[in-house]
Legacy VTK file of the C-alpha trace (Angstrom):
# vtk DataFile Version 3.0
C-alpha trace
ASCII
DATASET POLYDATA
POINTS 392 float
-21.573 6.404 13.016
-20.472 9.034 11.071
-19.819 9.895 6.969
-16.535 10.952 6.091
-14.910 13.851 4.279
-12.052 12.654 2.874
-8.380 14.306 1.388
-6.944 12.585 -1.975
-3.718 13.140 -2.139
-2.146 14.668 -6.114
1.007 12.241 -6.144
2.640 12.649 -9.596
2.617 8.869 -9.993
-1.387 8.802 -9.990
-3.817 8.015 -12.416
-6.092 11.379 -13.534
-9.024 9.352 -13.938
-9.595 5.974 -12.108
-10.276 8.185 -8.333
-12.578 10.445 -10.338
-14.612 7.486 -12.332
-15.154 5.452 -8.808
-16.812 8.670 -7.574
-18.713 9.762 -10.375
-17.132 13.120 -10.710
-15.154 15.003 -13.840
-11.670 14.519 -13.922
-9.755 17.594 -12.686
-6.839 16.513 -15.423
-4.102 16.380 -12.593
-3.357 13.261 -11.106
-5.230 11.617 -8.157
-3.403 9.120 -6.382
-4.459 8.611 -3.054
-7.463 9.041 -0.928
-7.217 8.717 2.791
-9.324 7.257 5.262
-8.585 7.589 8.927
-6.737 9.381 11.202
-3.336 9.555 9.728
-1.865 13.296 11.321
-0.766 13.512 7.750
-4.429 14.115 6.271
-7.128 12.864 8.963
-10.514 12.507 7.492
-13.431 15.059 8.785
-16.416 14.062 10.732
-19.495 16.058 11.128
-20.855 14.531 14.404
-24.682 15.108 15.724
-25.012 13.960 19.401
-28.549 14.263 21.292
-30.015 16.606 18.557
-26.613 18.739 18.259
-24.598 19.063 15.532
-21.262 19.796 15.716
-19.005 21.817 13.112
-16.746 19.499 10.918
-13.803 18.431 12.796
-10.707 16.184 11.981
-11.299 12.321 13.135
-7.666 12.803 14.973
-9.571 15.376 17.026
-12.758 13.323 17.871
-10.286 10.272 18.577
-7.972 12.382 20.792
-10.952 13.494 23.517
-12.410 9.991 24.465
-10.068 7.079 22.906
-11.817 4.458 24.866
-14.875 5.514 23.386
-14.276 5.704 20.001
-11.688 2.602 19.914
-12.764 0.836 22.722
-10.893 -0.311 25.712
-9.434 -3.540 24.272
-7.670 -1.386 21.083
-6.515 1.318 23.464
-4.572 -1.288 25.871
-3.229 -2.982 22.840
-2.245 -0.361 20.368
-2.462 2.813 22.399
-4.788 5.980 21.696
-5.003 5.781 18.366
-6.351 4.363 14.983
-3.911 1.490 14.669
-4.775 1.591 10.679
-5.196 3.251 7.463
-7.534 2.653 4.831
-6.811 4.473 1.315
-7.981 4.390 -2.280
-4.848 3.697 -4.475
-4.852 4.737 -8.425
-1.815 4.295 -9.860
-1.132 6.161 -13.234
2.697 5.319 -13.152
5.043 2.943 -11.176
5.392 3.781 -7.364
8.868 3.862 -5.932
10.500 0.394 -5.468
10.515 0.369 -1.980
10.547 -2.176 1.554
9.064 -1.295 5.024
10.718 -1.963 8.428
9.964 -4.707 10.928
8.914 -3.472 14.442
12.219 -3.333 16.087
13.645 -1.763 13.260
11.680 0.797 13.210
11.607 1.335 16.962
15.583 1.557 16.778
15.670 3.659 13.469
13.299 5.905 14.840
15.191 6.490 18.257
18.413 6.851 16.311
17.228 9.831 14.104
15.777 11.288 17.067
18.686 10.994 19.030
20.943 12.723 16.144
18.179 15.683 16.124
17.739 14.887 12.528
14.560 16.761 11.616
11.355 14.736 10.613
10.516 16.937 7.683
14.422 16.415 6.235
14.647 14.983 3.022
17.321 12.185 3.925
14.940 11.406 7.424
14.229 7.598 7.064
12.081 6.764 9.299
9.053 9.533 10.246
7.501 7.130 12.952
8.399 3.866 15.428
6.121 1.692 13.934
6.124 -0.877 11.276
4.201 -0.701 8.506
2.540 -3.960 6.809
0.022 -3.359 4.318
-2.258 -5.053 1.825
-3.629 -4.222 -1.952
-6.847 -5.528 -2.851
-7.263 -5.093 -6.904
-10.741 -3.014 -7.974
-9.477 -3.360 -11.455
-6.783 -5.271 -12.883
-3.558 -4.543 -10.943
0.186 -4.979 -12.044
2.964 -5.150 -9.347
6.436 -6.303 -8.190
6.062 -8.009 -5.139
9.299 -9.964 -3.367
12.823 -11.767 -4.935
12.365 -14.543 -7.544
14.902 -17.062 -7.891
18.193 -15.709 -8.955
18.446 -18.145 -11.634
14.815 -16.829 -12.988
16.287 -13.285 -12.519
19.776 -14.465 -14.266
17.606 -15.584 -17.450
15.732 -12.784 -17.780
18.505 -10.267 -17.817
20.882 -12.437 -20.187
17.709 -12.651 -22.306
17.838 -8.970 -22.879
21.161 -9.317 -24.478
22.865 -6.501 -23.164
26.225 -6.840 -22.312
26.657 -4.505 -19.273
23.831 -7.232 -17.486
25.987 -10.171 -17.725
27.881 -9.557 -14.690
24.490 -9.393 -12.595
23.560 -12.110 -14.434
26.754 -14.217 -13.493
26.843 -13.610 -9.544
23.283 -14.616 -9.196
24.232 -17.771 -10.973
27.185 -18.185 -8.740
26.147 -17.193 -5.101
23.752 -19.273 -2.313
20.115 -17.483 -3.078
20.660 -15.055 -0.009
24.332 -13.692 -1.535
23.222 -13.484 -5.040
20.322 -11.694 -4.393
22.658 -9.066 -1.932
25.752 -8.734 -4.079
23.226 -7.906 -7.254
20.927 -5.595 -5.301
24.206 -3.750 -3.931
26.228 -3.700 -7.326
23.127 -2.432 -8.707
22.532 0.437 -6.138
26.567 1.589 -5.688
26.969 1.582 -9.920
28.945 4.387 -11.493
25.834 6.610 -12.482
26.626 7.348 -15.707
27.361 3.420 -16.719
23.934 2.674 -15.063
22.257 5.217 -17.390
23.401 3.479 -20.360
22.232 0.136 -18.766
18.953 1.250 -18.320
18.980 3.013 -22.075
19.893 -0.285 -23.390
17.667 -2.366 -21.157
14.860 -0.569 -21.820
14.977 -0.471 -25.729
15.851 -4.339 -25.305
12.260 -4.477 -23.426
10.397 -2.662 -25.690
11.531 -4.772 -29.192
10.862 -7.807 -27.126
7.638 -6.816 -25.270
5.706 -9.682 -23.539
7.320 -10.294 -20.482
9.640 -7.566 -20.913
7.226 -5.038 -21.559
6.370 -3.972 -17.839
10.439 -3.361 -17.441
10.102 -1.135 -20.293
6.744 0.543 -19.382
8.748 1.579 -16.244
11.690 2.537 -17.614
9.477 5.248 -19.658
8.363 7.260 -16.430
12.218 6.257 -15.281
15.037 6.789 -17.754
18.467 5.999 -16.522
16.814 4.739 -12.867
18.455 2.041 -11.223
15.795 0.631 -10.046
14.806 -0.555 -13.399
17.037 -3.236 -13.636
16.664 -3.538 -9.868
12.858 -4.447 -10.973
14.307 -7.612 -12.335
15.358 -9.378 -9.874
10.935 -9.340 -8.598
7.961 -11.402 -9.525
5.853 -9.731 -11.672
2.301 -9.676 -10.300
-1.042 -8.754 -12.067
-3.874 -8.982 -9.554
-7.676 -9.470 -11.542
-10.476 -7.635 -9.152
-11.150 -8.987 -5.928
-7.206 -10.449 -6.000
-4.813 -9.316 -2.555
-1.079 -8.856 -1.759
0.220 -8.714 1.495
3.149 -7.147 1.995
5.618 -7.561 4.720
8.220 -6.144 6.651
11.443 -6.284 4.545
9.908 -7.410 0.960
10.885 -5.194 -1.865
8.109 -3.719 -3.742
6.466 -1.431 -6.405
3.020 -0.788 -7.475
2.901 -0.334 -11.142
-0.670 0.670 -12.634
-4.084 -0.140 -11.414
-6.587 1.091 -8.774
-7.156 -0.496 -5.153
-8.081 -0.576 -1.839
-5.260 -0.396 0.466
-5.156 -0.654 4.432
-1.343 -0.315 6.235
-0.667 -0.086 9.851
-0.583 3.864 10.629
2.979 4.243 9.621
5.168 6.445 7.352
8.412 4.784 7.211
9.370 3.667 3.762
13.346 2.813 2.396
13.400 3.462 -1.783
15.657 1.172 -3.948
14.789 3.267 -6.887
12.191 4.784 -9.569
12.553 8.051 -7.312
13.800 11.447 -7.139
13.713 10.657 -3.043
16.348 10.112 -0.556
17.570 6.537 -1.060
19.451 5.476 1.583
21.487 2.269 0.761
23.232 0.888 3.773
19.985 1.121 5.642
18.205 -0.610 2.955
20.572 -3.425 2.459
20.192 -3.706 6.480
16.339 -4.143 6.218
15.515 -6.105 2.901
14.851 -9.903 3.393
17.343 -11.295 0.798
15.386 -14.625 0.255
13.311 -15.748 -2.924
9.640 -15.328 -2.017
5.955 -16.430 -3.796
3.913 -12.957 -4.367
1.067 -15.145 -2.828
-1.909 -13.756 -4.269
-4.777 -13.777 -1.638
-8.737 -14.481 -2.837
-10.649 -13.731 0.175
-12.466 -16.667 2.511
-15.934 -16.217 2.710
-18.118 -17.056 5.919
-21.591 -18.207 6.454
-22.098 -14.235 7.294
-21.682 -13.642 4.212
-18.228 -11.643 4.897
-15.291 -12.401 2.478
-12.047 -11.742 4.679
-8.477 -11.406 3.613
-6.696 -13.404 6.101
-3.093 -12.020 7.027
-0.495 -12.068 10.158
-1.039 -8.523 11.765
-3.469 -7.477 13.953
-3.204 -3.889 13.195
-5.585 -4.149 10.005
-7.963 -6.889 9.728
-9.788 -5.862 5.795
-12.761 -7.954 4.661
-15.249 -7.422 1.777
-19.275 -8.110 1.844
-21.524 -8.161 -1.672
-24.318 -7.065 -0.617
-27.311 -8.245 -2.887
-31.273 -6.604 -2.742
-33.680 -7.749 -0.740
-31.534 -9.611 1.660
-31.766 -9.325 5.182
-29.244 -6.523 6.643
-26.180 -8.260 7.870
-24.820 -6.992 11.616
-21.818 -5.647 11.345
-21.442 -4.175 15.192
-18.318 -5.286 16.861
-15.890 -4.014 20.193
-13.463 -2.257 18.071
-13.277 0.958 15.411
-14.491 0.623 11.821
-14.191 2.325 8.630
-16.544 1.137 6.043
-16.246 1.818 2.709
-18.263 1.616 -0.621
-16.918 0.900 -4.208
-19.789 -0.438 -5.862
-23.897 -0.041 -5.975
-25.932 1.672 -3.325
-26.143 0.286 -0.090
-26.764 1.627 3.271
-25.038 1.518 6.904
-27.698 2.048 9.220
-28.956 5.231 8.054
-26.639 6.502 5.706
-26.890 5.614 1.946
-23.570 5.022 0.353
-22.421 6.103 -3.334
-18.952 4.180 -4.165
-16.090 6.326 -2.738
-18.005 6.946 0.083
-17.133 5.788 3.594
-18.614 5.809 7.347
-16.752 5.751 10.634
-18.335 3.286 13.244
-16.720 4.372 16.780
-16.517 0.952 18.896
-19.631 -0.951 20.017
-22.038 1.191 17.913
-24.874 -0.827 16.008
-23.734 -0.881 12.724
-26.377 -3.061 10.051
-25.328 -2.651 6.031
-27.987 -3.796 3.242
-29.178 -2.596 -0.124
-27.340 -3.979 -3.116
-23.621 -3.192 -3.601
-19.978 -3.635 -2.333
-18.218 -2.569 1.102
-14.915 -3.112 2.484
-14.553 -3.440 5.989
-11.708 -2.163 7.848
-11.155 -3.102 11.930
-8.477 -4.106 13.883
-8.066 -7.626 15.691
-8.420 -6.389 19.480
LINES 1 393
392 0 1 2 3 4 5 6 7 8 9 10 11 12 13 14 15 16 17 18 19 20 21 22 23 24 25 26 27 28 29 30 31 32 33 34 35 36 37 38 39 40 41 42 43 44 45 46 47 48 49 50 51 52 53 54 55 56 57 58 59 60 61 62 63 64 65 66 67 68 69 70 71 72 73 74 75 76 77 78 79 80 81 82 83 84 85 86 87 88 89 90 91 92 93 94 95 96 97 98 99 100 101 102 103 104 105 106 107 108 109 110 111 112 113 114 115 116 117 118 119 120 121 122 123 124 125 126 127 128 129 130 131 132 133 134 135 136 137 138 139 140 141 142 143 144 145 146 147 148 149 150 151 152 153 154 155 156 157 158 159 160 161 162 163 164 165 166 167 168 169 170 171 172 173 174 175 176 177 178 179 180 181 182 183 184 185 186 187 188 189 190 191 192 193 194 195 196 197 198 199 200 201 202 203 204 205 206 207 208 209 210 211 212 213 214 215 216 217 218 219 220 221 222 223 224 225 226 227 228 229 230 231 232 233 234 235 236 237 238 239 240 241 242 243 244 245 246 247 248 249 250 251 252 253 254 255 256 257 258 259 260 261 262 263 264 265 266 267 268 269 270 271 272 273 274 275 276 277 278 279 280 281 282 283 284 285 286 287 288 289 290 291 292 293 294 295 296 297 298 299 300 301 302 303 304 305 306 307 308 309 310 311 312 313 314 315 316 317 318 319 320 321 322 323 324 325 326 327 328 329 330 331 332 333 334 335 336 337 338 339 340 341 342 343 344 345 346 347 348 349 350 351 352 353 354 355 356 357 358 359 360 361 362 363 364 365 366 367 368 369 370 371 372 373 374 375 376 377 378 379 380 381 382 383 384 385 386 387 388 389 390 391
């Protein structure tokens, strides 16, 4: 197996001190908001391989994964997912609100992704929607207390919370999703809200958010958000969501077509090994609306918090659809026989808590091993790892 180097990524939306504090380092006093693990083209982990007494320079895990796939994903991942790590496994510390945002179904982004192509629209251009032809699931698993938005409530939920802001300009959101079917309401609103005069929505969001902040309680998140957002949109778009806080150890799962924003908090997140995400709002970013309104699953959802299931092994998993991430969690206590973690498909271990060991490599938290396919992989010691395979 082998350690990895990893990249985090300086998003202005991240927290300056939560990626720092996990690893035991000084702050650097810019923000921190995502470290990678994998081989996402975007920023592959390094591996620094040693092979019958030889080692060999640092190298990107893209590169290592590229000259033998079979080897270091195994036959059964290749023929189902292709030459490549179907997943990615990150460290997420949010400082601010992400972007509201949904992800693409398969087919979707199959199509959307042929359709750009076919138009020569470049993959770097700003209005590009989709950078990729795969979907992109993911989950959030809460280290520390975690607040999101996570799917449609009822319209007549959303209706009462707007009207109780008691700003005028709201009502007439707050009357079509008392008059429509669920699936219309939730449409007309989300479109009326997207397609508003600009300069009426900024005084919307003005009013809204000074509403939020005299009220606080439930309304304080709306104006928490409207703070790193004046005059966005998607603030009021927020609304219409289920407000989520996650304690430690809590999951989301998050898929295609489900509006969503992280808000504050730092996790462990695993996605298929896809790019393609459609804003509503809290961005400076290309928003694209009639491609949104064509993805998003207008329907009234439960977040669905996920605890994990634990198994005689001792390995907590978070159960979910996809097969492209499969993310499960071991506490690992001192003196207890190593547990065998060796299995027919890639792994990425990773460590948030204590001191424990794979094989022979001791782990701080932050830290994180590769296991290529059908290596011999035993953890033990006393501390936390996450797991992260595929289902092959």
């Amino acid at each position: 197996m082998d350690r990895l180097s990893n990249t985090v990524r300086p998003y202005a939306w991240g927290s300056t001190t939560a990626i720092p504090a996990l690893l035991g380092v000084a702050p650097t006093g810019e923000p921190q908001a995502e470290m990678w693990m994998g081989a996402h083209p975007g920023a592959p982990s390094r591996i620094t391989r040693t092979e019958t007494g030889t080692v060999h320079a640092e190298q990107p895990l893209t590169d290592v994964i590229d000259a033998d796939p079979a080897r270091e994903l195994g036959t059964a991942t290749v023929e189902k997912f292709g030459p490549r790590l179907p997943f990615l496994l990150k460290l997420l510390a949010a400082g601010a609100p992400l972007s509201l945002q949904v992800h693409p179904n398969l087919d979707q982004a199959k199509a959307g992704y042929a359709d750009e192509e076919s138009r020569s629209v470049p993959i770097d251009a700003p209005h590009r929607t989709y950078k990729d032809a795969n979907h992109k699931p993911e989950l959030i698993c809460a280290l520390t207390p975690f607040d999101g938005l996570c799917g449609f409530r009822r319209p007549l939920e959303a209706a009462e919370a707007m009207e109780g802001l008691g700003v005028d300009s709201l009502k007439p959101y707050a009357d079509l999703l008392r008059a429509q079917p669920e699936e219309a309401a939730l449409r007309e609103v989300l479109t009326a809200i997207l397609t508003a005069d600009p300069d009426e929505m900024t005084e919307t969001v003005t009013a809204a958010a000074a509403a939020a902040e005299r009220i606080g309680g439930a309304y304080a998140p709306y104006a928490r958000i409207a703070h790193h957002f004046p005059g966005d949109a998607g603030v009021i778009a927020a609304m219409l969501l289920n407000h989520v806080r996650l304690q430690p150890g809590e999951a989301l799962f998050l898929g295609a077509g489900v509006p969503h924003a992280y808000l504050d908090g730092l996790g462990v997140e695993i996605m298929a090994n896809s790019d393609n995400v459609l804003r509503c709002g809290l961005t400076p970013k290309h928003i694209d609306v009639p491609e949104l309104l064509r993805i998003v699953r207008f329907e009234a959802t439960d977040p669905g918090i996920l605890r994990p299931e634990a198994s005689p092994s001792g390995e907590e998993l978070y159960e979910t659809p996809v097969d492209e991430f499969r993310l499960s969690r071991f506490d690992l206590s001192p003196g207890a026989a190593p547990a065998d973690l060796t299995a027919s498909t890639p792994q990425i271990l990773l460590c948030t808590a204590g001191a424990p060991s794979a094989g022979d490599l001791a782990l701080a938290p932050g830290e994180s091993v590769f296991v290529p396919a059908g290596e011999r992989v035993d953890v033990s010691g006393a501390g936390t790892l996450f797991r992260a395979t595929v289902v092959a």
